[in-house]
C-alpha positions as CSV (number, residue, x, y, z in Angstrom):
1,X,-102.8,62.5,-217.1
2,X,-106.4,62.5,-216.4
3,X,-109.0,61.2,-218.4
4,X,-110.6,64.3,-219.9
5,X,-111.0,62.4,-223.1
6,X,-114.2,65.0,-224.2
7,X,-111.8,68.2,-223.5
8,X,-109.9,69.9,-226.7
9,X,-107.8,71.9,-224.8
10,X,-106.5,70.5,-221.4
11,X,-104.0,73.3,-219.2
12,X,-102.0,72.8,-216.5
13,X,-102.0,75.1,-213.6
14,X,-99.2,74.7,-211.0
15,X,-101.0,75.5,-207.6
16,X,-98.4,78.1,-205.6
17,X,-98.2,78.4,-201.9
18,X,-99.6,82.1,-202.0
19,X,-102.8,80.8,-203.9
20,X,-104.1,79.2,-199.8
21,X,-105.9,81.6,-197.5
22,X,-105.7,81.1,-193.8
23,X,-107.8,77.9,-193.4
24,X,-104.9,76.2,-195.0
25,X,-106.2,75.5,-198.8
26,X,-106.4,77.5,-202.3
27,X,-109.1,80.3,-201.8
28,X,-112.4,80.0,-203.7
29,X,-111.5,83.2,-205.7
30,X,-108.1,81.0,-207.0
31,X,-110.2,78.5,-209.2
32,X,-111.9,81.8,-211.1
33,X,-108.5,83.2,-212.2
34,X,-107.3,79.0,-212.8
35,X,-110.1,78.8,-215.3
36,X,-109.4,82.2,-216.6
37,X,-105.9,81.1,-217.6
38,X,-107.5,77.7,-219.1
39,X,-110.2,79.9,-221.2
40,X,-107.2,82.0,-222.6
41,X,-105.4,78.9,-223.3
42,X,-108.4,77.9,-225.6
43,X,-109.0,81.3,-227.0
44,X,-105.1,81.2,-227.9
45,X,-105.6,77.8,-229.9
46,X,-108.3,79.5,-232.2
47,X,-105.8,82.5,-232.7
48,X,-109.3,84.5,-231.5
49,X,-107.0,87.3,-230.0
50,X,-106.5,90.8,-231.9
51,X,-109.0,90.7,-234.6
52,X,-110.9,93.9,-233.4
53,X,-112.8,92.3,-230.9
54,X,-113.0,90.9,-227.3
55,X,-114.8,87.8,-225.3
56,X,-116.3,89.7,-222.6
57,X,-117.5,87.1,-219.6
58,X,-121.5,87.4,-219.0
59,X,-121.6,85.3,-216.3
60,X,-119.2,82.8,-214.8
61,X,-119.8,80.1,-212.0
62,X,-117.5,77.5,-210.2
63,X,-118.9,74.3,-208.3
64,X,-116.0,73.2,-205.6
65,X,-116.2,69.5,-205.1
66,X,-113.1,69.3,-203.3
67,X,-110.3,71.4,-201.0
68,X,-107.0,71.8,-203.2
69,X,-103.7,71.8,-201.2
70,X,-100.1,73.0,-202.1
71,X,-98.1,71.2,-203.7
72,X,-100.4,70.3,-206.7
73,X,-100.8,70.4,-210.3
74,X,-104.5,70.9,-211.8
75,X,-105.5,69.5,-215.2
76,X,-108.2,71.8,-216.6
77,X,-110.1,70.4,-219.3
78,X,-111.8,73.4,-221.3
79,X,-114.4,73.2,-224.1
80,X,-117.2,75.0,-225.8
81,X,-120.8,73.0,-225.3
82,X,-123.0,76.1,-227.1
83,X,-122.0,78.3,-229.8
84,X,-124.4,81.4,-229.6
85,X,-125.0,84.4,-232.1
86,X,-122.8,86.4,-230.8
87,X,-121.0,84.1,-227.8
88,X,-120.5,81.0,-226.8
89,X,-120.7,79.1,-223.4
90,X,-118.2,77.0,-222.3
91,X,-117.7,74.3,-219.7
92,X,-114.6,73.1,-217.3
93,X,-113.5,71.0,-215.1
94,X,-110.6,70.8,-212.6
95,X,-108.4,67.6,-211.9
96,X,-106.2,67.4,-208.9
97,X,-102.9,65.2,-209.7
98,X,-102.2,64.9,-206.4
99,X,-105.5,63.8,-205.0
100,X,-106.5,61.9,-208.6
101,X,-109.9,63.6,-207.7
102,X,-112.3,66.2,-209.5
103,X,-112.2,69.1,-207.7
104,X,-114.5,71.6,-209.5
105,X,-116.4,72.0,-212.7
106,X,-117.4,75.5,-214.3
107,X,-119.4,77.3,-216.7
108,X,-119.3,80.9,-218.6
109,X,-120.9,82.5,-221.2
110,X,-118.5,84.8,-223.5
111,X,-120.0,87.3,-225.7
112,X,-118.3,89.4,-228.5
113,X,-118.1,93.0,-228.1
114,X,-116.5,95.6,-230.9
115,X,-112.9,96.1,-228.1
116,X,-113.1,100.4,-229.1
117,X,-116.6,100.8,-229.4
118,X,-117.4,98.1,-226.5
119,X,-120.6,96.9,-228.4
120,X,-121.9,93.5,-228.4
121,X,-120.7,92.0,-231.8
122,X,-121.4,89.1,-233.7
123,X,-119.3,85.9,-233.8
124,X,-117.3,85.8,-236.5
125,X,-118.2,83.0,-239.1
126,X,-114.1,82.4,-239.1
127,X,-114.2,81.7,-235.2
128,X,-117.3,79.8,-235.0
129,X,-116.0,77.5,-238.0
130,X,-112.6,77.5,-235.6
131,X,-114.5,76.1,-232.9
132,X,-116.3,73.8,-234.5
133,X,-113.4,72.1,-235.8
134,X,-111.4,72.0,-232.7
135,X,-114.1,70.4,-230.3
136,X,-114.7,68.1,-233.3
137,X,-110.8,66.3,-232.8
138,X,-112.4,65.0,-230.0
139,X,-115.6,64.5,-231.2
140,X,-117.7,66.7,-229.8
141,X,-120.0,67.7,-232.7
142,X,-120.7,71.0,-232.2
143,X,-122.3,71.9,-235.5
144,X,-124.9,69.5,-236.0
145,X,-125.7,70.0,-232.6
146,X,-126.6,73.5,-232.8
147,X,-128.3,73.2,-236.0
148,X,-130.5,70.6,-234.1
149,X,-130.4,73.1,-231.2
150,X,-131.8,75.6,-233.4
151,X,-134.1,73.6,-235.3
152,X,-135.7,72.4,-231.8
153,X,-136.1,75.9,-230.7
154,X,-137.7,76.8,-234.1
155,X,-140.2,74.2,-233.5
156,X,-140.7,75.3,-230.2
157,X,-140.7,78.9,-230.8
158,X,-143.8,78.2,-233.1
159,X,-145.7,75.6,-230.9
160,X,-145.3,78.5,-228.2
161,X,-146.3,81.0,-231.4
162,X,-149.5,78.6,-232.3
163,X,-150.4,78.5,-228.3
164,X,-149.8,82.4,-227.8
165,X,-152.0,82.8,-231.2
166,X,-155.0,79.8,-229.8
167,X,-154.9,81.6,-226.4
168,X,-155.5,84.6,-227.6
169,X,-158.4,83.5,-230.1
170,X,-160.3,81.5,-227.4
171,X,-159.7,84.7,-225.0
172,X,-160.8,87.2,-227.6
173,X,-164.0,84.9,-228.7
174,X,-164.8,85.1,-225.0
175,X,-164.6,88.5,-224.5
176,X,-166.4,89.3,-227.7
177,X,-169.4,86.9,-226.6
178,X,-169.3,88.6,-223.3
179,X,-169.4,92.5,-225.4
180,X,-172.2,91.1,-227.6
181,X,-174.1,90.0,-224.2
182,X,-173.6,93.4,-222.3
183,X,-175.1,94.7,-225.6
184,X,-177.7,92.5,-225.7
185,X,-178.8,93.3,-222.3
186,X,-178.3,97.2,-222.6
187,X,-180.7,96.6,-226.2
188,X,-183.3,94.9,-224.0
189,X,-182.8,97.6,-221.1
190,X,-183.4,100.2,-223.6
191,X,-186.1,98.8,-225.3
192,X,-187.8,98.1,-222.3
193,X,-187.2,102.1,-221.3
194,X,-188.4,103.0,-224.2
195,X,-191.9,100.9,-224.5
196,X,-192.4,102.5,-220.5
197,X,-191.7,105.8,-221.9
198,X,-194.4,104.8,-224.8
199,X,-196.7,103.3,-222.4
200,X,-196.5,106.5,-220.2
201,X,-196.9,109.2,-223.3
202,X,-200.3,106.9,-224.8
203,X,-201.7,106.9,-220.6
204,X,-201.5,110.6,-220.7
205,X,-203.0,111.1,-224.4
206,X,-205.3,108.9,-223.2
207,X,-206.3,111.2,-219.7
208,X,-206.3,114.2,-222.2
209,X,-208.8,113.1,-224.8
210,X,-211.2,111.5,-222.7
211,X,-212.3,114.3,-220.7
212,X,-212.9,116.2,-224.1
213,X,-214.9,114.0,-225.2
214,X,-217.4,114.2,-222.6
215,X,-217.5,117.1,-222.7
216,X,-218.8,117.2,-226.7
217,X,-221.6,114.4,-225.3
C-alpha cells in the first residue's frame, strides 16, 4: 500500500485493457469515472445514499502527473477538505502500484439537491456530523477547521463591510462638497444676475426721472 496516511477512505481500481485509447495508455476521460467510483465508495461509508437526496457534482477537475498503463492497480485516496452549507468539496489523489508513482490528484464540489424536486438542499446536520467523524480517524479536523473557516470569513466579510461602508462615506462627502460647490457657484451666478438686472432697472429709473426734472426747472 501507498502512504495515503491523510485519506479516510482509500479504493482500489483495477485498470482494464479497454480503459487505453490508441496512444497506448488509459484515456484522460478514465481517471473521471476512477474517481467517480472512489467518491461513491466514500459516500457509501457515510450510508449518504437514499435519504431523499442526491450529491450532484458542480464542478470536477483532474491534474494527470503521469501516463497509467495496463496491467495496474490504482490506490485512490478520497477525503472531504471543506464542508459547505449545502455541499462539500473534496479532494483525491491517484497512486499507481505498479509505477509506485502519483499519477493524478483531483478536486469536486458536491452540492445537495432535493433527488424529485431537483432543488439545491441543505446538508443534513446527520451527514455533516458523519463526515466530520470519519476524516477525524485520520485526523483531519474538519470541524474546528470550518468553524475557523467561518469565523475568518466573518471577520473578513465585515473588514470588507467597514471598507465598502468608509468608501462609500469618503465618496459621498466628496460628492456632497462638490453639490454644495456647484451651488455655491450657481448662488453667486444668480446673485450676480440679479444685482445686473438691479443695476439695469435703477439706470433706466434714473434716464426717466431726470429728464422730468428739467423740465419742472
Amino acid at each position: 500500500m501507498s502512504s495515503l496516511k491523510e485519506f479516510a477512505v482509500i479504493y482500489l481500481q483495477n485498470v482494464a485493457w479497454g480503459d487505453m485509447d490508441a496512444v497506448g495508455h488509459v484515456n484522460n476521460v478514465m481517471y473521471y469515472r476512477y474517481i467517480e467510483s472512489a467518491r461513491v465508495e466514500y459516500l457509501n461509508k457515510l450510508d449518504a445514499f437514499g435519504q431523499g437526496l442526491s450529491a450532484v457534482i458542480a464542478s470536477s477537475s483532474c491534474r494527470y502527473l503521469r501516463p497509467v498503463f495496463f496491467p495496474d492497480v490504482l490506490e485512490i485516496g478520497v477525503q472531504v477538505v471543506e464542508v459547505r452549507n449545502s455541499g462539500f468539496r473534496m479532494a483525491y489523489t491517484l497512486f499507481s502500484t505498479a509505477q509506485q508513482e502519483l499519477v493524478a490528484t483531483g478536486e469536486a464540489i458536491a452540492v445537495m439537491v432535493d433527488a424529485k424536486t431537483l432543488e439545491k438542499a441543505a446538508l443534513p446536520a446527520e451527514l455533516r456530523q458523519r463526515i466530520f467523524a470519519l476524516e477525524l480517524t485520520v485526523g483531519n479536523d474538519l470541524l474546528h477547521q470550518n468553524e475557523h473557516e467561518e469565523r475568518s470569513g466573518l471577520t473578513a466579510g465585515l473588514t470588507h463591510a467597514a471598507r465598502s461602508l468608509r468608501q462609500n462615506l469618503r465618496e459621498n462627502i466628496k460628492e456632497g462638497i462638490k453639490e454644495g460647490r456647484e451651488t455655491f457657484k450657481e448662488g453667486i451666478k444668480e446673485g450676480r444676475e440679479t444685482l445686473k438686472e438691479g443695476r439695469e432697472l435703477l439706470k433706466e429709473n434714473i434716464e426717466q426721472i431726470v429728464p422730468r426734472l428739467g423740465k419742472r426747472d
